[in-house]
N, CA, C and O atoms as a GROMACS GRO file, in nm:
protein
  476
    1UNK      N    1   3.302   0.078   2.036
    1UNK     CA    2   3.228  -0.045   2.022
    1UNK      C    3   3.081  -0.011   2.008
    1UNK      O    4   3.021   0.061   2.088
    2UNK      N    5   3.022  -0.071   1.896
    2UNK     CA    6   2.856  -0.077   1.854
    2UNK      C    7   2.804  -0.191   1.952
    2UNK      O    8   2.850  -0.302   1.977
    3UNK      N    9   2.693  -0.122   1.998
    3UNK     CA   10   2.609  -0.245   2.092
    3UNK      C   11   2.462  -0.240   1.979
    3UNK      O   12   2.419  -0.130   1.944
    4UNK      N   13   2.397  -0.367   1.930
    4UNK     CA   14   2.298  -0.374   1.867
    4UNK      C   15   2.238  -0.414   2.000
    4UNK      O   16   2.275  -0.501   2.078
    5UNK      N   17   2.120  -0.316   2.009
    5UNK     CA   18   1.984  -0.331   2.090
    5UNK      C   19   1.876  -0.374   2.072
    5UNK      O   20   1.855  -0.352   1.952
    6UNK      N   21   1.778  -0.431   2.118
    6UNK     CA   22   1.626  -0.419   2.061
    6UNK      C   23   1.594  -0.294   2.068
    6UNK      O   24   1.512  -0.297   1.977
    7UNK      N   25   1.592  -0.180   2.106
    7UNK     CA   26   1.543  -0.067   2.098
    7UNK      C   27   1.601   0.021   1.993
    7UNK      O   28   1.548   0.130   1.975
    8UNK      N   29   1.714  -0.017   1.913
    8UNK     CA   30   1.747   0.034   1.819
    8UNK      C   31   1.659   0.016   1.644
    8UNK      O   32   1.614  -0.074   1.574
    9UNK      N   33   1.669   0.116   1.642
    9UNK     CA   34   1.577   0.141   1.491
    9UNK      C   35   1.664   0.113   1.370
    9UNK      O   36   1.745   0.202   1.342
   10UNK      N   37   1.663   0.046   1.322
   10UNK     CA   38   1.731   0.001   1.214
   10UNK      C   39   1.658  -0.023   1.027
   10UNK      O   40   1.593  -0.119   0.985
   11UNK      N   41   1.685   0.057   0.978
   11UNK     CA   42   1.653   0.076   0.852
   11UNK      C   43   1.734   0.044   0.737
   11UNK      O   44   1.834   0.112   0.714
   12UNK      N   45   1.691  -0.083   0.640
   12UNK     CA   46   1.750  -0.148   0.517
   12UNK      C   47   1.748  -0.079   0.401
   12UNK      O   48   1.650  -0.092   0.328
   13UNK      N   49   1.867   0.016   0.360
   13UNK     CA   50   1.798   0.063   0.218
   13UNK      C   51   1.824  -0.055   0.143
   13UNK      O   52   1.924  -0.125   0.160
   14UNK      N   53   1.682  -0.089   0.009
   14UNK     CA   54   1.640  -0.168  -0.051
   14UNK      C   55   1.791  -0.192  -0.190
   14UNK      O   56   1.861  -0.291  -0.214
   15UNK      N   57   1.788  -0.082  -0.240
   15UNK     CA   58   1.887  -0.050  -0.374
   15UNK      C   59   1.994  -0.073  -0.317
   15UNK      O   60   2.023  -0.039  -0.203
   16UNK      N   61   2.086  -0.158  -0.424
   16UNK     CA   62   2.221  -0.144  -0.351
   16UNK      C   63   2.306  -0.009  -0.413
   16UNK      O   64   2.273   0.046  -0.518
   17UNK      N   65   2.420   0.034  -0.330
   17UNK     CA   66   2.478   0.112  -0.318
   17UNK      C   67   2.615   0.098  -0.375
   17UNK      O   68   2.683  -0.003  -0.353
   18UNK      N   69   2.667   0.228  -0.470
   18UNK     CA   70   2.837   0.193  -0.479
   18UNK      C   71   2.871   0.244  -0.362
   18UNK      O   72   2.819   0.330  -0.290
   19UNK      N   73   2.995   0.159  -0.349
   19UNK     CA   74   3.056   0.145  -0.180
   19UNK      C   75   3.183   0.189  -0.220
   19UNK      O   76   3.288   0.145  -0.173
   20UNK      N   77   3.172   0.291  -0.323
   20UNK     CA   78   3.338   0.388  -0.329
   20UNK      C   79   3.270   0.519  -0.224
   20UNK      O   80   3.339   0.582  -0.144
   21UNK      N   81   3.089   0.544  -0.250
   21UNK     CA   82   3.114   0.603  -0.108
   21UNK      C   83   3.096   0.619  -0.008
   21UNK      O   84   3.034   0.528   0.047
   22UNK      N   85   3.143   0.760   0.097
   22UNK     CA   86   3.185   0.734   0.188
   22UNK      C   87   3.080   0.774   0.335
   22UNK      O   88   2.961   0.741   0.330
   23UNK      N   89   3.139   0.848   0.464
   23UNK     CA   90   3.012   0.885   0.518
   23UNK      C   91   2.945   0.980   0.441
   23UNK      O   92   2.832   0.956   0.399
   24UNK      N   93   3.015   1.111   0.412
   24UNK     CA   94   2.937   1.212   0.342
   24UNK      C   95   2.839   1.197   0.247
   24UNK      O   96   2.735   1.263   0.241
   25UNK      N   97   2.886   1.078   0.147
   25UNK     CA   98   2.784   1.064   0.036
   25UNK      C   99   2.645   0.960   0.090
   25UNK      O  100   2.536   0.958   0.033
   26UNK      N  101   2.681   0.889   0.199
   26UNK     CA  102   2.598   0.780   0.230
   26UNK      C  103   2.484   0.909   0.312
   26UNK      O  104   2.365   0.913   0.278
   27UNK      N  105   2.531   0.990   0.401
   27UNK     CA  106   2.457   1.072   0.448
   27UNK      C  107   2.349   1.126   0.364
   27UNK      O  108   2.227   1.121   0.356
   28UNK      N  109   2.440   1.174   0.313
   28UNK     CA  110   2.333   1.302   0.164
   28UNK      C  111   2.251   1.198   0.112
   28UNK      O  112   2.139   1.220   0.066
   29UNK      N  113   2.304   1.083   0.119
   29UNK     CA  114   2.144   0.902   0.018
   29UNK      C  115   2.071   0.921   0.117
   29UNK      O  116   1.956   0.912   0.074
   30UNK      N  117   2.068   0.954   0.289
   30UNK     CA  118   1.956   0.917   0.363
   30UNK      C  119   1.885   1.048   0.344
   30UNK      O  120   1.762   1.050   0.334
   31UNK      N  121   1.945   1.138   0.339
   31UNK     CA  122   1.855   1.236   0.310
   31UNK      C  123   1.763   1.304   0.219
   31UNK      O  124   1.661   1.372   0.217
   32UNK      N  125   1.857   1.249   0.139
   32UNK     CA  126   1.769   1.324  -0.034
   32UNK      C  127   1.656   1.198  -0.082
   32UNK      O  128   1.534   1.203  -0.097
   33UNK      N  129   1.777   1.059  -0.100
   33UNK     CA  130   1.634   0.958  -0.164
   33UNK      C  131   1.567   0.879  -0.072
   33UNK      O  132   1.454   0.836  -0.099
   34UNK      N  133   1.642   0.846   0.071
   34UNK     CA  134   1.540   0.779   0.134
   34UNK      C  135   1.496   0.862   0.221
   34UNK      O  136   1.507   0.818   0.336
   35UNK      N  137   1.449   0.968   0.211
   35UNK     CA  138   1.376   1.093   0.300
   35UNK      C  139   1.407   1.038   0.481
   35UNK      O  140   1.320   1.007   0.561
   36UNK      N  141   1.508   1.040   0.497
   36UNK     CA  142   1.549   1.036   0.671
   36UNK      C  143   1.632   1.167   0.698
   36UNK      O  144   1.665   1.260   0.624
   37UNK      N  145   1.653   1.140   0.823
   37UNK     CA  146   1.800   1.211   0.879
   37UNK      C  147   1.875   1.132   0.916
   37UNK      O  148   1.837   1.034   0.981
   38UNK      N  149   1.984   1.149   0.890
   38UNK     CA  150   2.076   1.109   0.914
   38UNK      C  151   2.143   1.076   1.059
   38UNK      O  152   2.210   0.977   1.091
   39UNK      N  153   2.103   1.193   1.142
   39UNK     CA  154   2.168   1.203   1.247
   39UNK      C  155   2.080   1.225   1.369
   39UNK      O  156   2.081   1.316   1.452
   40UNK      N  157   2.010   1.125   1.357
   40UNK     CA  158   1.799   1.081   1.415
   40UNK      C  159   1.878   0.986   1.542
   40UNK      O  160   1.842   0.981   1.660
   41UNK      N  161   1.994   0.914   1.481
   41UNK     CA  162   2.056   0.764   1.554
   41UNK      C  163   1.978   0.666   1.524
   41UNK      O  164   1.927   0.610   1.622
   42UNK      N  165   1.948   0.619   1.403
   42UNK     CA  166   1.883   0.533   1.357
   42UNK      C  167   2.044   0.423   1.290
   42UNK      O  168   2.155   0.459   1.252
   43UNK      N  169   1.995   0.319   1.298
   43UNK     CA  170   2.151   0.221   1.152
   43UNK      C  171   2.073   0.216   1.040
   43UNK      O  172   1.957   0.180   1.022
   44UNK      N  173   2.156   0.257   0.971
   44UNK     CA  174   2.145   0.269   0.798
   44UNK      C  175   2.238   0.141   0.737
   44UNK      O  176   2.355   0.108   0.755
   45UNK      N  177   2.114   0.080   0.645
   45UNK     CA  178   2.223  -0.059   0.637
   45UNK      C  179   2.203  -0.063   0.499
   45UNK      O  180   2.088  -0.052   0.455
   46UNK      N  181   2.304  -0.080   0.420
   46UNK     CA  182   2.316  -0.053   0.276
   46UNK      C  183   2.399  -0.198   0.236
   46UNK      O  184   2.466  -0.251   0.325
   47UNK      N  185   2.394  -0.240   0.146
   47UNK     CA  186   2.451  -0.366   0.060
   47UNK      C  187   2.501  -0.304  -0.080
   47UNK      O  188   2.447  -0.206  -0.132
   48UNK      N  189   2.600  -0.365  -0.131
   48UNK     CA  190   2.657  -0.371  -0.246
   48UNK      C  191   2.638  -0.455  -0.328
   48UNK      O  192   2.634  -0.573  -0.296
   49UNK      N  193   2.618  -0.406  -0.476
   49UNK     CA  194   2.566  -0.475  -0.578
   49UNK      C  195   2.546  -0.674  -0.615
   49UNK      O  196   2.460  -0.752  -0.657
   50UNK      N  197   2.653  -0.674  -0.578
   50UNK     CA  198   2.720  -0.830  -0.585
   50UNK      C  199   2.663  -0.870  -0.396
   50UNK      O  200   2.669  -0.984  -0.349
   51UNK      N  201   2.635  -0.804  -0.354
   51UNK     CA  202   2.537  -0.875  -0.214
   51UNK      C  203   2.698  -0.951  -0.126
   51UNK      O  204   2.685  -1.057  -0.065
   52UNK      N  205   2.809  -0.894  -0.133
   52UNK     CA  206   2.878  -0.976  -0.076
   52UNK      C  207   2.972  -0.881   0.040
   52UNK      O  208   3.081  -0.907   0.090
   53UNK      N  209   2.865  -0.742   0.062
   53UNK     CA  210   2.947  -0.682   0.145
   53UNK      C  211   2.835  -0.611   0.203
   53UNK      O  212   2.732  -0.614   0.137
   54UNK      N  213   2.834  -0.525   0.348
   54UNK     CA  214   2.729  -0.447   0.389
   54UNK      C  215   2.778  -0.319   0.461
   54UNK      O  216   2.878  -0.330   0.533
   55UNK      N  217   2.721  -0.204   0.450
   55UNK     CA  218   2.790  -0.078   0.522
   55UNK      C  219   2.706  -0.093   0.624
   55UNK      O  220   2.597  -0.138   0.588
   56UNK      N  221   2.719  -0.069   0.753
   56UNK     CA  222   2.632   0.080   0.825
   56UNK      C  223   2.648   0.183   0.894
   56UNK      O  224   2.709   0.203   0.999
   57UNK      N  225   2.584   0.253   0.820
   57UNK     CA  226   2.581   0.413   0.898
   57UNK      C  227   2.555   0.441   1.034
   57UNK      O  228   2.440   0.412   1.069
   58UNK      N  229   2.615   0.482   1.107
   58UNK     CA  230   2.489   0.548   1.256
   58UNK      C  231   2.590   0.694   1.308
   58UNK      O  232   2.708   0.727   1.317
   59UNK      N  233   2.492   0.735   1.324
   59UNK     CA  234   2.524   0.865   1.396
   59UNK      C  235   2.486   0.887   1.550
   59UNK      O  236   2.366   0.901   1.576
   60UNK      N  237   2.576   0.890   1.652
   60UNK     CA  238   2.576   0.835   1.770
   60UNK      C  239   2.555   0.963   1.850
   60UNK      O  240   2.510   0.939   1.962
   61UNK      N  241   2.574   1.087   1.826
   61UNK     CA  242   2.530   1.207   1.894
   61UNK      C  243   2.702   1.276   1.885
   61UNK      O  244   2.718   1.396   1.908
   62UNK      N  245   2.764   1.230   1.866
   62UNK     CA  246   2.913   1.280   1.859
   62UNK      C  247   2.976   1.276   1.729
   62UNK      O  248   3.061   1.353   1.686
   63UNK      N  249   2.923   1.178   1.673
   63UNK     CA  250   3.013   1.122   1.542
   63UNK      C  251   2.955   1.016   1.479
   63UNK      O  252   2.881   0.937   1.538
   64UNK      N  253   2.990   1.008   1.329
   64UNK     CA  254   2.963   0.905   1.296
   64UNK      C  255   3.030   0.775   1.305
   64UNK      O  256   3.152   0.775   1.323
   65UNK      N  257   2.970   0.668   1.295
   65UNK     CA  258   3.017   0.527   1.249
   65UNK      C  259   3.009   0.489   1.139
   65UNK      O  260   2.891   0.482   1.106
   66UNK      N  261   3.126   0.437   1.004
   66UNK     CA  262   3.063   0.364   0.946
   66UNK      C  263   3.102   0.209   0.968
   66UNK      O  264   3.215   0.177   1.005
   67UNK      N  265   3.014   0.130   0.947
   67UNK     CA  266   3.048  -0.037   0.970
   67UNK      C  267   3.092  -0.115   0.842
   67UNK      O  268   3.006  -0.092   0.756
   68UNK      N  269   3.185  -0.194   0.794
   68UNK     CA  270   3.190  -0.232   0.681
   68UNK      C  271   3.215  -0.382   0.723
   68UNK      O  272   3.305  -0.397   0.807
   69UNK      N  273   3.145  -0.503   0.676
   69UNK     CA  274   3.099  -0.636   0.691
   69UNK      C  275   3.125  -0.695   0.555
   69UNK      O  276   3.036  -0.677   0.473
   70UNK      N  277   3.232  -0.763   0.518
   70UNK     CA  278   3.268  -0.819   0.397
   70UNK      C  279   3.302  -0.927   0.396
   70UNK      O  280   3.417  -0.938   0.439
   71UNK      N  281   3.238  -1.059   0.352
   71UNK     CA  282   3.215  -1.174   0.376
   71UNK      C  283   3.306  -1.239   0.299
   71UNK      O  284   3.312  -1.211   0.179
   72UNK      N  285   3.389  -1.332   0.352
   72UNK     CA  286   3.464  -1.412   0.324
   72UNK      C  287   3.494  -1.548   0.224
   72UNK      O  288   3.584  -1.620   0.182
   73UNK      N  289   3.327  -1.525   0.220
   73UNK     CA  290   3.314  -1.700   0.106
   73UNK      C  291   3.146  -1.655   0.068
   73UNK      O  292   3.087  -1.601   0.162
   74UNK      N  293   3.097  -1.668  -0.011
   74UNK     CA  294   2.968  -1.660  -0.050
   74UNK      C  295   2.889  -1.481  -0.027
   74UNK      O  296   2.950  -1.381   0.010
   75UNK      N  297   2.780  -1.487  -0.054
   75UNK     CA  298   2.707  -1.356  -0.051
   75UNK      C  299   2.571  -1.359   0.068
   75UNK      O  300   2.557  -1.451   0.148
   76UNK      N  301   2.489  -1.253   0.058
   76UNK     CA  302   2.430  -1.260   0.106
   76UNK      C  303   2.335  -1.368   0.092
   76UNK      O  304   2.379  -1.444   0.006
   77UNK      N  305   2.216  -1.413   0.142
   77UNK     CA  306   2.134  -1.509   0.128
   77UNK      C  307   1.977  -1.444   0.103
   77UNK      O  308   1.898  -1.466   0.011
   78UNK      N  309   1.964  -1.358   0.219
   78UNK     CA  310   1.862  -1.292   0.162
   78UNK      C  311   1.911  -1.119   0.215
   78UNK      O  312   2.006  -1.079   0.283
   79UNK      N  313   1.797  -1.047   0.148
   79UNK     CA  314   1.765  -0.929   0.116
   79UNK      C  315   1.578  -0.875   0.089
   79UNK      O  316   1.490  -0.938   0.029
   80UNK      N  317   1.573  -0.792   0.132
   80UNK     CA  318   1.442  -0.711   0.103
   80UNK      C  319   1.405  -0.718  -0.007
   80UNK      O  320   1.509  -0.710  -0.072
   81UNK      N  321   1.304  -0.730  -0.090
   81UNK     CA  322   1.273  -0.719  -0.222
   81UNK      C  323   1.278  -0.601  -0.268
   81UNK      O  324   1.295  -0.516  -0.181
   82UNK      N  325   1.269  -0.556  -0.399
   82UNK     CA  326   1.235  -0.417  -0.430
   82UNK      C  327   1.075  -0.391  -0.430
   82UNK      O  328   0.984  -0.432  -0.502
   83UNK      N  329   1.082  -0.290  -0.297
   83UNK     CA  330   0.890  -0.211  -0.365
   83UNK      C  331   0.916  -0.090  -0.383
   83UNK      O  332   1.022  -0.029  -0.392
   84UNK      N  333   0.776  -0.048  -0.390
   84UNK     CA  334   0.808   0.114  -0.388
   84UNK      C  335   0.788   0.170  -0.304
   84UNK      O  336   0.700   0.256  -0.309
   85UNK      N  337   0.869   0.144  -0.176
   85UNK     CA  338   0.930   0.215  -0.094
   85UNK      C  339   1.106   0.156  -0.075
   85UNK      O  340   1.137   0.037  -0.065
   86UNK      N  341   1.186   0.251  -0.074
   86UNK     CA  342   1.307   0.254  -0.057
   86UNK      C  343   1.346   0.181   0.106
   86UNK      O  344   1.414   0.080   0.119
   87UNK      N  345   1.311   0.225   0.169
   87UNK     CA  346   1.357   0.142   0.338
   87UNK      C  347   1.224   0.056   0.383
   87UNK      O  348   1.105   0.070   0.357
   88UNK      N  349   1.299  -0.041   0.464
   88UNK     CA  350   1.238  -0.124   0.533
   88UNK      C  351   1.299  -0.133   0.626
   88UNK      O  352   1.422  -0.129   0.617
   89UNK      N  353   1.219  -0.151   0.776
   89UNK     CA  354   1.263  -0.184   0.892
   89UNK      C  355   1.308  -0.298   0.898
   89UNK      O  356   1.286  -0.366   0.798
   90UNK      N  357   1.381  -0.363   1.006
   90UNK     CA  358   1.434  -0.446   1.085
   90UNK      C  359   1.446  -0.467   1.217
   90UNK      O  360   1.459  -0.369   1.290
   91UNK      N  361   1.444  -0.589   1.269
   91UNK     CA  362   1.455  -0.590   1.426
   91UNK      C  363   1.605  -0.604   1.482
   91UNK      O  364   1.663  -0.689   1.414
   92UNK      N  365   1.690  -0.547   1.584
   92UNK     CA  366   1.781  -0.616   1.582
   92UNK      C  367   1.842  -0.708   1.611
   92UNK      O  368   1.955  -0.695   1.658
   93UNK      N  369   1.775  -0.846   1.589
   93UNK     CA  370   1.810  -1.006   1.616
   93UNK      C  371   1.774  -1.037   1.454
   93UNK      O  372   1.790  -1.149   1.405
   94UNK      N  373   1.735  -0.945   1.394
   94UNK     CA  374   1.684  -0.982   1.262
   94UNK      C  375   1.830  -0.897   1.166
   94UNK      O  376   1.871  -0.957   1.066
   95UNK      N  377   1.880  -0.795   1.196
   95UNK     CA  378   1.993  -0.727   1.196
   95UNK      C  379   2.168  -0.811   1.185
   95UNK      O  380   2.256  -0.795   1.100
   96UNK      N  381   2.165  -0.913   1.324
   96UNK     CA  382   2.293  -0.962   1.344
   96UNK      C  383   2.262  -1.096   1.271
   96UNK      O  384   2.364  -1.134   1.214
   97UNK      N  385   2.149  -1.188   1.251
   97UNK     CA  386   2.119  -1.284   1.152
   97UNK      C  387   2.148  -1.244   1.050
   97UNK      O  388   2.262  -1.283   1.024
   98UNK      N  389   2.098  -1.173   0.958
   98UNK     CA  390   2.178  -1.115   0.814
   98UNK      C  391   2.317  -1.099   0.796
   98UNK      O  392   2.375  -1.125   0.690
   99UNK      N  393   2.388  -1.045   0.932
   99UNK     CA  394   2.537  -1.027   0.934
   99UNK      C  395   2.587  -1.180   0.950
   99UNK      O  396   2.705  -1.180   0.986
  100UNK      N  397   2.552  -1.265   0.939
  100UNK     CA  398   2.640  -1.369   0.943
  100UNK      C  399   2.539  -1.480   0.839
  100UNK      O  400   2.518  -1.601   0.849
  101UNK      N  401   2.490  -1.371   0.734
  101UNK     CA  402   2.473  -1.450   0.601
  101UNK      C  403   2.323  -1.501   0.594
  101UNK      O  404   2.277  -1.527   0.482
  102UNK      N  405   2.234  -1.518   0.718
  102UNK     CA  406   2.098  -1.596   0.762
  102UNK      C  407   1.978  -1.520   0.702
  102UNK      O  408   1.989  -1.409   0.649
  103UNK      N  409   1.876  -1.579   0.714
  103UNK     CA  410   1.767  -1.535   0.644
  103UNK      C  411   1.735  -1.477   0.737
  103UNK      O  412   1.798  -1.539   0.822
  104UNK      N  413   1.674  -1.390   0.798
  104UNK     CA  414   1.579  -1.312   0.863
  104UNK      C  415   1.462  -1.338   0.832
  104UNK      O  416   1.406  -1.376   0.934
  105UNK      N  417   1.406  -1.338   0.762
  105UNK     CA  418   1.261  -1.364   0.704
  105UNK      C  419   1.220  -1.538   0.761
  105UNK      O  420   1.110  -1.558   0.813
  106UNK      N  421   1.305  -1.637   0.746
  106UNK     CA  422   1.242  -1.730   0.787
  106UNK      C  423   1.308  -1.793   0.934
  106UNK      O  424   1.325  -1.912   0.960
  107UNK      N  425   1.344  -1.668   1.024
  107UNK     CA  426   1.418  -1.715   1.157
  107UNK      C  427   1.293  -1.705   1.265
  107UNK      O  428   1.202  -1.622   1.265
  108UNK      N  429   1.315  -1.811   1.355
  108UNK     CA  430   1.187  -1.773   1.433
  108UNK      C  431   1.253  -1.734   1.580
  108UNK      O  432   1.313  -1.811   1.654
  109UNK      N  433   1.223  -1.575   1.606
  109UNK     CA  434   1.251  -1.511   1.707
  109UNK      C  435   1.159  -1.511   1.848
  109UNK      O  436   1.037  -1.499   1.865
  110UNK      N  437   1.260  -1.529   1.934
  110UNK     CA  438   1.168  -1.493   2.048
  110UNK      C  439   1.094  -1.349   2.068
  110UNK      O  440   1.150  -1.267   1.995
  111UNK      N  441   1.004  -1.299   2.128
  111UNK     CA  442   0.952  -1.200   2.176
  111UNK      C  443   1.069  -1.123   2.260
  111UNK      O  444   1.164  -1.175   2.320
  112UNK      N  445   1.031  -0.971   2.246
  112UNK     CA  446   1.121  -0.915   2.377
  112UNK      C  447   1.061  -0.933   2.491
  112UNK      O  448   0.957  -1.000   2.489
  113UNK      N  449   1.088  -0.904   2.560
  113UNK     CA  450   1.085  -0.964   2.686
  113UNK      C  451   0.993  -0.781   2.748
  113UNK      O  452   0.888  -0.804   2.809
  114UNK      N  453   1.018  -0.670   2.738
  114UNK     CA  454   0.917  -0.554   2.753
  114UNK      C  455   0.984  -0.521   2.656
  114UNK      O  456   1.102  -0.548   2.630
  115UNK      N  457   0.881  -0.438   2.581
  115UNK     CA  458   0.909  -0.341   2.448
  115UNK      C  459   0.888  -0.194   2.514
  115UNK      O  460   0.796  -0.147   2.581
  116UNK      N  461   0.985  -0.150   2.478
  116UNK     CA  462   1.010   0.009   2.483
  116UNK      C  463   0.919   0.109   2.364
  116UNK      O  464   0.906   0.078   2.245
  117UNK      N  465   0.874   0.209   2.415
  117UNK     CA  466   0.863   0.257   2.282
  117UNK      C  467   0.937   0.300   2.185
  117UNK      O  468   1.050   0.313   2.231
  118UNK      N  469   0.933   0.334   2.055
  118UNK     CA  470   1.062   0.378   1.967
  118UNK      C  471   1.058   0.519   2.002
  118UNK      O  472   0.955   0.566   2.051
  119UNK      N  473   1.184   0.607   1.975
  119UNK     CA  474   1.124   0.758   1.917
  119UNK      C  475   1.077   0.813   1.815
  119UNK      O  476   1.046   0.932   1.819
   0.00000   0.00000   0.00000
């Protein structure tokens, strides 16, 4: 079981992704084009072309996860724009809003309550 935290670092790649692949190939995308590691324990959250499905990656210190979120009636609603940078952060209350289709961008979140630092 995945617990989404506020202290978790969560990164949107912008481009969508073919979702024939798998961990290996999703790994080698964080590394080569969106200059990460892979195995930092960061979520890697990738979308498919048609916006109607979402992977994520995480690497938990043992193993990987991948997550696959495939929506039942409609697509996503929103998404990151394209700039020129490949990832964008996320919060994770801004994270489980997207998973059930919501805008993130126009949700109004509470504050955490103490902020941790990231690593």
């Amino acid at each position: 079981m995945l617990a989404v935290v506020p202290q978790m670092r969560i990164l949107i790649a912008i481009e969508p992704v073919d979702f024939r692949f798998g961990i290996d190939r999703l790994s080698a995308l964080c590394r080569e084009k969106l200059q990460q590691d892979p195995y930092c324990g960061a979520a890697f959250v990738f979308r498919n072309r048609r916006g109607n499905s979402v992977r994520i990656l995480i690497y938990d210190g043992v193993g990987y996860w991948l997550v696959i979120r495939r929506f039942s009636r409609g697509r996503l609603r929103w998404w990151p724009s394209v700039t020129d940078q490949p990832l964008t952060q996320l919060a994770a209350q801004q994270l489980q809003i997207l998973l059930y289709q919501g805008s993130p961008a126009g949700a109004q979140l509470a504050e955490d309550w103490r902020r941790l630092p990231l690593p």
